[in-house]
N, C-alpha and C positions, 0 to 999 in steps of 0.2 A: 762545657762551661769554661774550664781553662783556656780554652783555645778563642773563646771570644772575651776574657780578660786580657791575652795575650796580644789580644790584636789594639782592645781599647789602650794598652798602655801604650804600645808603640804609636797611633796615631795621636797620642795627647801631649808622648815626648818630641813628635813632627810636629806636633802644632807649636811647642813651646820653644824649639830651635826655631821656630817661621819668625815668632812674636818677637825673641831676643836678639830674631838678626835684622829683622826689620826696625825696630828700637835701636840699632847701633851699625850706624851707613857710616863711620871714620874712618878713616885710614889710618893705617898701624904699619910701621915697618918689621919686619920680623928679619931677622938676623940667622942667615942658616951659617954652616960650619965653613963652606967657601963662598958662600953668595948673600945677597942682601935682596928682600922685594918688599912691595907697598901692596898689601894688599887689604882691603875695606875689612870690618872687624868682623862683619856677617858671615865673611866668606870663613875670616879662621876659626869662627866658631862651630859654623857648620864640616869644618874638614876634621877638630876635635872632636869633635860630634858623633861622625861615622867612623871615627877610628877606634873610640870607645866601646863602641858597638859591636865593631870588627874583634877586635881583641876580647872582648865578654864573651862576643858566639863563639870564638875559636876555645876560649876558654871552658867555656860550659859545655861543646862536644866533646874537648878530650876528657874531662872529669864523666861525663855522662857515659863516654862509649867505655872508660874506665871501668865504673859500674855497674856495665850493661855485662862485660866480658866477666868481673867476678861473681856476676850472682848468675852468669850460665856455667862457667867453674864450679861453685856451692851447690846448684840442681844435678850436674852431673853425676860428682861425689856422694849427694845424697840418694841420687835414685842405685849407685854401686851399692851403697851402705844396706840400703834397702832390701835389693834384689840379693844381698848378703846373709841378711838375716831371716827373710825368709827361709832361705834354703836351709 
């Protein structure tokens, strides 16, 4: 069931960068730190777009693998604790 909400939100947030960049064909000049370019506003919404993306997944594996590693720490500790008290 998660895995097919997960899929519906990523194809509705595709749809809604399609609609916002298709809605907005100007040109914008963007100003980098040595350089300057012209590029249509669809294009830099779609490049914020998947960089948000980028940086949420990278973000949410390290948190995740985070807490993947301490609750295999807390089961180890507990099966010691365990295998302690029996004895």
């Amino acid at each position: 069931m998660f895995r097919v909400v997960k899929i519906l939100s990523l194809l509705s947030f595709l749809f809604l960068a399609f609609v916002l960049g298709s809605q907005n064909p100007q040109l914008i000049k963007i100003n980098y730190i040595l350089a300057s370019a012209k590029l249509p506003l669809a294009v830099v919404i779609s490049i914020c777009f998947i960089v948000g993306v980028a940086a949420g997944t990278f973000i949410s594996f390290k948190l995740f693998t985070t807490l993947k590693w301490q609750n295999f720490r807390l089961k180890s500790s507990n099966k010691k604790l365990i295998s302690e008290k029996e004895i």
